[in-house]
Biotite code that builds the C-alpha atoms (Angstrom):
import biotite.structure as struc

atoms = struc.array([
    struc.Atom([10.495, 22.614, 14.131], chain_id="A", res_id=1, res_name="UNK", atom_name="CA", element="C"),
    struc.Atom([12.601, 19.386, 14.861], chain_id="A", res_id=2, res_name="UNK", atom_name="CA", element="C"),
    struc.Atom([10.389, 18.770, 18.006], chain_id="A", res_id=3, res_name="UNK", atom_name="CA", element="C"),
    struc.Atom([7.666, 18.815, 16.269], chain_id="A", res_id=4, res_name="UNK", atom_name="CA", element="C"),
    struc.Atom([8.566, 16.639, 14.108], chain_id="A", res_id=5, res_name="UNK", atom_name="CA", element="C"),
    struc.Atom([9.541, 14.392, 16.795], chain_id="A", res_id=6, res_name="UNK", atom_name="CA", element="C"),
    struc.Atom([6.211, 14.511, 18.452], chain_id="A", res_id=7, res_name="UNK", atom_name="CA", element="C"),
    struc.Atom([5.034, 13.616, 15.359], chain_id="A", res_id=8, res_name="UNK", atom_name="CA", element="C"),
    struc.Atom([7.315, 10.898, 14.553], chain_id="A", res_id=9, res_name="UNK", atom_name="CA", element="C"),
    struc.Atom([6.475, 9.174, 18.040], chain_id="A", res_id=10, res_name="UNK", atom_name="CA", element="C"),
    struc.Atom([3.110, 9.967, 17.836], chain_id="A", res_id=11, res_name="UNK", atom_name="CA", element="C"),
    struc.Atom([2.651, 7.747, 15.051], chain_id="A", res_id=12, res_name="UNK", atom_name="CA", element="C"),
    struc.Atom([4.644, 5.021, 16.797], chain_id="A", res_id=13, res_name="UNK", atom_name="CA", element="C"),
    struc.Atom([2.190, 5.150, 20.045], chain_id="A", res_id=14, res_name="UNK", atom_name="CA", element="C"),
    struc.Atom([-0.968, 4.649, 17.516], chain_id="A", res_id=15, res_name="UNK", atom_name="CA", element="C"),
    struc.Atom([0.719, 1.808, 16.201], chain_id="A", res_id=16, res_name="UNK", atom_name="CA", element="C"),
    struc.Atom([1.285, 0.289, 19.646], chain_id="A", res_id=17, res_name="UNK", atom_name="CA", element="C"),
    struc.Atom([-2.384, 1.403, 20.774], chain_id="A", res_id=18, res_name="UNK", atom_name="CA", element="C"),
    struc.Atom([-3.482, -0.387, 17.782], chain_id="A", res_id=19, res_name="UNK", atom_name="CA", element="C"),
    struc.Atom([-5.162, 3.129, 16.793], chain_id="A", res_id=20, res_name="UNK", atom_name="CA", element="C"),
    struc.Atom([-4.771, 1.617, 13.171], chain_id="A", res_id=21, res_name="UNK", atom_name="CA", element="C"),
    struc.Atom([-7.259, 3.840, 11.784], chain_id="A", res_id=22, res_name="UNK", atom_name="CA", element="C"),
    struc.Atom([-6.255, 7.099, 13.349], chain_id="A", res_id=23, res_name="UNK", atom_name="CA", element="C"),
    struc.Atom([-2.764, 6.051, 11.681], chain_id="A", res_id=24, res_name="UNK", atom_name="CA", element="C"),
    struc.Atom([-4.146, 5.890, 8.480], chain_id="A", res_id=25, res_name="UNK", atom_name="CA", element="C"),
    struc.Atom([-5.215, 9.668, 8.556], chain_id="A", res_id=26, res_name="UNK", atom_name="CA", element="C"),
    struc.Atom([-1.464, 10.792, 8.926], chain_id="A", res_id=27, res_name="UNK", atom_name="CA", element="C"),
    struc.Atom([-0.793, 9.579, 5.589], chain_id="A", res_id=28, res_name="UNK", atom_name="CA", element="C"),
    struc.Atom([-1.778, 12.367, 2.605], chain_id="A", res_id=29, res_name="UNK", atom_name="CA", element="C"),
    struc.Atom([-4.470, 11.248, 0.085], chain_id="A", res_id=30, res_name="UNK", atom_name="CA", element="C"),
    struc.Atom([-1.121, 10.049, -2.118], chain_id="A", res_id=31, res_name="UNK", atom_name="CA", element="C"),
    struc.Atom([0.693, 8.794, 0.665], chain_id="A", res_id=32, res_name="UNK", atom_name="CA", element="C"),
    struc.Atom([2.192, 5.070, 0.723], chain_id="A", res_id=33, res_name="UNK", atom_name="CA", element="C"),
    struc.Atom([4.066, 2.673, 3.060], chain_id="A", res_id=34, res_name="UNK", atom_name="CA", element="C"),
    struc.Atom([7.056, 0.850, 1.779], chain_id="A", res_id=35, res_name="UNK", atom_name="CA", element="C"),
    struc.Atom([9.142, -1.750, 3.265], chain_id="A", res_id=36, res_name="UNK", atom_name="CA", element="C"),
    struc.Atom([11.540, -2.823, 0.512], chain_id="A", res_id=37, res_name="UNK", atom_name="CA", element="C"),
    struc.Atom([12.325, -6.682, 0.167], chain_id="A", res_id=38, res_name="UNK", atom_name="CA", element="C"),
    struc.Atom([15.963, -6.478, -0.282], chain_id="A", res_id=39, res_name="UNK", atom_name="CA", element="C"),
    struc.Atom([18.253, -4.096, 1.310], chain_id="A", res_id=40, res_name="UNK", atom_name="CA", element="C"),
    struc.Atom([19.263, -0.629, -1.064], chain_id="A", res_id=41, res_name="UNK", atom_name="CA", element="C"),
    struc.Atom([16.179, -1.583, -3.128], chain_id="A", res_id=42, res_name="UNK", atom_name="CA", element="C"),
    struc.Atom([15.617, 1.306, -4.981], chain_id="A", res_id=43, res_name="UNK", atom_name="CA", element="C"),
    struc.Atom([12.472, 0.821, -6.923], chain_id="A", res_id=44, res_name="UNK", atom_name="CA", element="C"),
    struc.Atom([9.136, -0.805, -5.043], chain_id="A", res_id=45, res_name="UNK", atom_name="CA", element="C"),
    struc.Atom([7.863, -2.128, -8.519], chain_id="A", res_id=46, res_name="UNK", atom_name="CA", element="C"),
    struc.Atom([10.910, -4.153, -9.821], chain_id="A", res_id=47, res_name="UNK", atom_name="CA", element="C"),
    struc.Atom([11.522, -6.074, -6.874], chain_id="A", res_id=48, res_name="UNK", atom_name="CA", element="C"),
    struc.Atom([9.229, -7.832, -4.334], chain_id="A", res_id=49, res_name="UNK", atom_name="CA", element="C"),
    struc.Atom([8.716, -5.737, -1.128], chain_id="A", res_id=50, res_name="UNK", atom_name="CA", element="C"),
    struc.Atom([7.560, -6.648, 2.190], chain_id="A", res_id=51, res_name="UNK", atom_name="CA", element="C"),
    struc.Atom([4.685, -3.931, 2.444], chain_id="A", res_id=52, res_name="UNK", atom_name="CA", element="C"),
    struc.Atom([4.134, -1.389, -0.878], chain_id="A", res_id=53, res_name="UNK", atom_name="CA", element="C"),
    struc.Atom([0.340, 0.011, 0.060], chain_id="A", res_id=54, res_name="UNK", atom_name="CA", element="C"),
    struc.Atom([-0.727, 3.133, -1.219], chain_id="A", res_id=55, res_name="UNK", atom_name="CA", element="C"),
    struc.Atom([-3.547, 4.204, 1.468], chain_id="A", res_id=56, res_name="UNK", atom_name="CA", element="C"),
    struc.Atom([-6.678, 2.166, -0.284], chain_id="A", res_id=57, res_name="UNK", atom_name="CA", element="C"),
    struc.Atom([-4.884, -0.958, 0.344], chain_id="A", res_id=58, res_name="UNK", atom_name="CA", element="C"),
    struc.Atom([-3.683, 0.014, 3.655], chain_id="A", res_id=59, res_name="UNK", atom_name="CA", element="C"),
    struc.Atom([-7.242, 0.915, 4.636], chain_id="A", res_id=60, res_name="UNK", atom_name="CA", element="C"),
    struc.Atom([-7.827, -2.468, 3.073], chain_id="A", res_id=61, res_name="UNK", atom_name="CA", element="C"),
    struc.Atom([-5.030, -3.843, 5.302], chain_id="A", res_id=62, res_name="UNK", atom_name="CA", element="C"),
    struc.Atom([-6.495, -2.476, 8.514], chain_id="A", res_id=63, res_name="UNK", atom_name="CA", element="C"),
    struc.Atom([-10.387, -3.652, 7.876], chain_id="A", res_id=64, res_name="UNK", atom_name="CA", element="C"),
    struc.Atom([-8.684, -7.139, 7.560], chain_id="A", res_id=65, res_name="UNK", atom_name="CA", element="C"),
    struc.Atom([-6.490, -6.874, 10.442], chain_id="A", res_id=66, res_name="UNK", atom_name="CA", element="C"),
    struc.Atom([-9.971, -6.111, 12.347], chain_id="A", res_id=67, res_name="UNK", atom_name="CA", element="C"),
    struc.Atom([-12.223, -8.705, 10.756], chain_id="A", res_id=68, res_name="UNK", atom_name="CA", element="C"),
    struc.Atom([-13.841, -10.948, 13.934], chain_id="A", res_id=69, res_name="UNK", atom_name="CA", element="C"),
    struc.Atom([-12.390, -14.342, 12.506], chain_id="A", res_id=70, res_name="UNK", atom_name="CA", element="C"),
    struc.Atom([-8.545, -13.419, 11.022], chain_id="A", res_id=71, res_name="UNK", atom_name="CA", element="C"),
    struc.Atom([-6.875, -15.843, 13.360], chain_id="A", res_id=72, res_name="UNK", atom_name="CA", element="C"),
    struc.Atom([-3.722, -14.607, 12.308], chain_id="A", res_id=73, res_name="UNK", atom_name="CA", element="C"),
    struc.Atom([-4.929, -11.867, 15.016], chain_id="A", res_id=74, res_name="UNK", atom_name="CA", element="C"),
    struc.Atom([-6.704, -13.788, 17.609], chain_id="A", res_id=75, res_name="UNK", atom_name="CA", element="C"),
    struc.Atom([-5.131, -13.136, 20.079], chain_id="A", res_id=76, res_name="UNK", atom_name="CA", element="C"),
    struc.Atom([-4.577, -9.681, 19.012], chain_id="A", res_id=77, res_name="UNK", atom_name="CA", element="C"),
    struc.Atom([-0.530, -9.088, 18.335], chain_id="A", res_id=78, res_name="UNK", atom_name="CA", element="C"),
    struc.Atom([0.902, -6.495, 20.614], chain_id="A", res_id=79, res_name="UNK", atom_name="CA", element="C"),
    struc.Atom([3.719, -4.302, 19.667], chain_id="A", res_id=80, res_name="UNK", atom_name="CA", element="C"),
    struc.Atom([6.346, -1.711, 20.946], chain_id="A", res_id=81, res_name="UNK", atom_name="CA", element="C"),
    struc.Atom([7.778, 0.897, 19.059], chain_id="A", res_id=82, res_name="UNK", atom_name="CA", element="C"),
    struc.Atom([11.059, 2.691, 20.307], chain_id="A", res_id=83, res_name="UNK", atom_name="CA", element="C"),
    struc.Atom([12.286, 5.373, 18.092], chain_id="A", res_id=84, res_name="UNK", atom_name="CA", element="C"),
    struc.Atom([15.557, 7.025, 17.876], chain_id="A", res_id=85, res_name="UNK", atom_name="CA", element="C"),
    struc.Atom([17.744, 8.962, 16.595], chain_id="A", res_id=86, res_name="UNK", atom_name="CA", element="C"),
    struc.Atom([15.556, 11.175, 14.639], chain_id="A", res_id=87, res_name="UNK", atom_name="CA", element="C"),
    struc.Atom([17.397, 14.044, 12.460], chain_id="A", res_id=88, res_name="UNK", atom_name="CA", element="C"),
    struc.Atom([16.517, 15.976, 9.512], chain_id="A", res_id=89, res_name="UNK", atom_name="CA", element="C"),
    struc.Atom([17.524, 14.876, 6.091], chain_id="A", res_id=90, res_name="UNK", atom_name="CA", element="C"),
    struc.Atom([20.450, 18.003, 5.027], chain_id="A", res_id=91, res_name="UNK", atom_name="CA", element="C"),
    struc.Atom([19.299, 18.795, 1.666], chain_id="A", res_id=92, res_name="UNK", atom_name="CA", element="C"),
    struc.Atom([16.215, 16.725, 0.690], chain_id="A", res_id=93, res_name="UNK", atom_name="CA", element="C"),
    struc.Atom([13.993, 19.115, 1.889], chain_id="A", res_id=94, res_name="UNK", atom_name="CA", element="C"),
    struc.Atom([11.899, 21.352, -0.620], chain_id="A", res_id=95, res_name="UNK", atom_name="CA", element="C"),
    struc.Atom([9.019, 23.898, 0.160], chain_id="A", res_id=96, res_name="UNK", atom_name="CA", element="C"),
    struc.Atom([6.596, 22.244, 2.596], chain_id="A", res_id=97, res_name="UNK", atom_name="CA", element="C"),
    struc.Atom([8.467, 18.887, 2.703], chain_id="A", res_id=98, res_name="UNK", atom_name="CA", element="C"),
    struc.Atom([10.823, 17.748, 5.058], chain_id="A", res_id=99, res_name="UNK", atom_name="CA", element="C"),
    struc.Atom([12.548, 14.446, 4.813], chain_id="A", res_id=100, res_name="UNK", atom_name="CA", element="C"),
    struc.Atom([13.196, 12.624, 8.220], chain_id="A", res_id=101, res_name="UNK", atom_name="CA", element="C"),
    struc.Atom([15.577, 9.829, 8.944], chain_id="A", res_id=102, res_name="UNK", atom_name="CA", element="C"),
    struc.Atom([14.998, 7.572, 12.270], chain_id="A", res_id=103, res_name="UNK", atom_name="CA", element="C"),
    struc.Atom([16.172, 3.999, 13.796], chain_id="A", res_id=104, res_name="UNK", atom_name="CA", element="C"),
    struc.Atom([13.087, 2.216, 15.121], chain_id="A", res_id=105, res_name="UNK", atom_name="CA", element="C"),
    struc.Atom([12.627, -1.305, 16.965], chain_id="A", res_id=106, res_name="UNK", atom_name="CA", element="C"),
    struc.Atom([9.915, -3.053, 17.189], chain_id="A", res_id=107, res_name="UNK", atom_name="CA", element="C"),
    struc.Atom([9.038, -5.669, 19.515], chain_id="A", res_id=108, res_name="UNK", atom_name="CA", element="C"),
    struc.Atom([5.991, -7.506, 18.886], chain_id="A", res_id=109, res_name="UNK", atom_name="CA", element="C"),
    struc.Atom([4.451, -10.030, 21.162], chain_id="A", res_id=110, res_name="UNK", atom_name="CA", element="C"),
    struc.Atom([1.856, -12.868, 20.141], chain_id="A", res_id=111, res_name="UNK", atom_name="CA", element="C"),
    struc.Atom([1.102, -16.455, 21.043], chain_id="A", res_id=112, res_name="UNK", atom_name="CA", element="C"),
    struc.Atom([3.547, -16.647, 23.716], chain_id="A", res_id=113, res_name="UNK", atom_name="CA", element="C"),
    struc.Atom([6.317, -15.312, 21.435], chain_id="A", res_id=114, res_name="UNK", atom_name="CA", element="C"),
    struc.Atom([8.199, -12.440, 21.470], chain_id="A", res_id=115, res_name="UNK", atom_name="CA", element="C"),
    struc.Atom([9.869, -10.811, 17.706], chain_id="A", res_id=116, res_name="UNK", atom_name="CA", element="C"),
    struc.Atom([12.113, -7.818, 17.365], chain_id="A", res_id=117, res_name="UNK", atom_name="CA", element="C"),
    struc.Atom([12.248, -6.098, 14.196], chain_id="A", res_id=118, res_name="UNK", atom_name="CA", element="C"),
    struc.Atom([15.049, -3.524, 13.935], chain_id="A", res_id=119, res_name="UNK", atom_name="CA", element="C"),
    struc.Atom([15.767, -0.639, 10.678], chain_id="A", res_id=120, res_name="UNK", atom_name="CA", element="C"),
    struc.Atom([15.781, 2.403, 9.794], chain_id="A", res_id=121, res_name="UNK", atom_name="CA", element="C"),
    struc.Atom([13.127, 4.347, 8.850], chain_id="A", res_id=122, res_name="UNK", atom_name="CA", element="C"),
    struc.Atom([12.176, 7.744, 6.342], chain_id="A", res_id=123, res_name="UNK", atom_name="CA", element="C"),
    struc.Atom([9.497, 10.002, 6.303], chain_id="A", res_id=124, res_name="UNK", atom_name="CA", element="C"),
    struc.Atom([8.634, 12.517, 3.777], chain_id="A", res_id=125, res_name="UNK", atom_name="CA", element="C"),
    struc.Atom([6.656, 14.862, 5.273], chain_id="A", res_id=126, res_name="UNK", atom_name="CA", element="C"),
    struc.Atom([4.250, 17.883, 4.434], chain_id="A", res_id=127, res_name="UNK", atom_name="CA", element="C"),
    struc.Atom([3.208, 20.429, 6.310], chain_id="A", res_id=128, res_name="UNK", atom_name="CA", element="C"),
    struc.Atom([-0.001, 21.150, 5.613], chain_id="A", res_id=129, res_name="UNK", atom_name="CA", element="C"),
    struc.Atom([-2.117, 24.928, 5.267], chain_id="A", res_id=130, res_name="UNK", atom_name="CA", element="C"),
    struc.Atom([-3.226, 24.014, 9.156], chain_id="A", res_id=131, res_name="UNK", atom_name="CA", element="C"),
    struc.Atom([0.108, 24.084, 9.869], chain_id="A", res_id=132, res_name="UNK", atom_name="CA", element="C"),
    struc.Atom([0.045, 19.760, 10.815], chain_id="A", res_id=133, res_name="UNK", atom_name="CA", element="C"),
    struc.Atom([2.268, 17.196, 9.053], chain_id="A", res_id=134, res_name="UNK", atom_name="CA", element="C"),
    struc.Atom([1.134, 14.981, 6.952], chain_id="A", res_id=135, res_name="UNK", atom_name="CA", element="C"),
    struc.Atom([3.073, 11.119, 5.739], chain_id="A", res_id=136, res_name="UNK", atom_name="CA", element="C"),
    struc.Atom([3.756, 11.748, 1.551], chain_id="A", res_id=137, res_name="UNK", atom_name="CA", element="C"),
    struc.Atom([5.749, 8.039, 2.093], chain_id="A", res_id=138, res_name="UNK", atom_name="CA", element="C"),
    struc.Atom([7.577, 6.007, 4.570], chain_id="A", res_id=139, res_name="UNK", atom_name="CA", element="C"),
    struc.Atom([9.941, 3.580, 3.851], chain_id="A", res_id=140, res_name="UNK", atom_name="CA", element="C"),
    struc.Atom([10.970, 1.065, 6.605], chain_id="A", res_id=141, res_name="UNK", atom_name="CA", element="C"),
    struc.Atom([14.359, -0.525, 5.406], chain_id="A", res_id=142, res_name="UNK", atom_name="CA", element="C"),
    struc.Atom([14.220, -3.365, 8.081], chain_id="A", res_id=143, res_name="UNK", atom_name="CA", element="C"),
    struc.Atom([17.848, -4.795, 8.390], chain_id="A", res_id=144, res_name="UNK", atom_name="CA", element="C"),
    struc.Atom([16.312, -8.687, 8.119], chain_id="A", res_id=145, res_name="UNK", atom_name="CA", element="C"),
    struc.Atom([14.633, -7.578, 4.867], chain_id="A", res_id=146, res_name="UNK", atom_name="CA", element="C"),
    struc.Atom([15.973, -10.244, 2.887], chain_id="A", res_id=147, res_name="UNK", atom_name="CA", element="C"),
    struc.Atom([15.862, -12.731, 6.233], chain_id="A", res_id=148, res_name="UNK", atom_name="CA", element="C"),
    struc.Atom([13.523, -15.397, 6.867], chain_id="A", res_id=149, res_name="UNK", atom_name="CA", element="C"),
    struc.Atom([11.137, -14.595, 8.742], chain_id="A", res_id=150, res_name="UNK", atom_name="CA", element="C"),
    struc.Atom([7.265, -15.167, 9.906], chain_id="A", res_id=151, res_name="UNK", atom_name="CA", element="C"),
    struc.Atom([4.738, -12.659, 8.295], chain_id="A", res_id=152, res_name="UNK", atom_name="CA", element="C"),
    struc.Atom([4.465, -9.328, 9.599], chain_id="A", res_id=153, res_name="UNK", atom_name="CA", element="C"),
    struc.Atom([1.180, -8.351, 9.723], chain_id="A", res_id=154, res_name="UNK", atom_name="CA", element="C"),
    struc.Atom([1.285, -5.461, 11.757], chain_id="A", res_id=155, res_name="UNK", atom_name="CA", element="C"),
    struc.Atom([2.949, -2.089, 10.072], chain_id="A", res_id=156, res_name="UNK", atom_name="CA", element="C"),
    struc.Atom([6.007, -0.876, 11.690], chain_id="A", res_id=157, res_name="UNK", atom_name="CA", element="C"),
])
């Protein structure tokens, strides 16, 4: 199962980077959310400011601005690369159909003639769903700059 998981895992990093925004959207469950805390060890999203905290209506919301014909914080569009590593299963956090995942991710992002690295590491809870697919419950991104300065991300990682 771990290479599935895998292929899923960097699956989800090539839509990203194919800015397949909307095909990443439908890994998430109907209650699935995206979460990159503010602060590192934060350990609640609503008592402390976080980076990203969309459940999927405002990450849908997210994308249709991200694709609106005048945001000029996209024009020209920003172009990213995901590696992922180090991918292993969480001992112990896994009940019934979900399967916690740990990872270290990178992202480089290029726009305007400058180039950003983003570095952290990164935890899925996944579902495996009656078709026998996974699905995103939550993803946390604990960037190790989280409490850096910083411009605006405006792409997920």
């Amino acid at each position: 199962m771990i290479r599935e998981i895998e292929a899923f895992i960097y699956r989800e990093a090539r839509l990203l980077d194919e800015r397949r925004f909307e095909e990443w959207i439908e890994l998430f469950a109907p209650e699935g959310y995206y979460w990159v805390p503010g602060a590192p060890d934060q350990e609640d999203p609503y008592q402390s400011v976080s980076i990203f905290f969309d459940d999927l209506p405002l990450l849908k919301t997210r994308i249709q601005r991200i694709r609106h014909p005048k945001i000029h914080s996209q024009e020209p569009p920003t172009r990213t690369c995901h590696l992922v590593s180090n991918i292993e299963l969480a001992k112990g956090e896994n009940i019934d159909d979900q399967i916690a995942v740990f990872s270290a991710q990178i992202m480089t992002e290029f726009r305007l003639d400058k180039q950003r690295s983003y570095s952290g590491r990164v935890r899925h809870l996944l579902r495996l769903t009656a078709e026998g697919n996974f699905e995103i419950l939550w993803k946390r991104v604990d960037l190790i700059n989280c409490d850096g300065l910083f411009e605006t991300l405006t792409i997920p990682f």
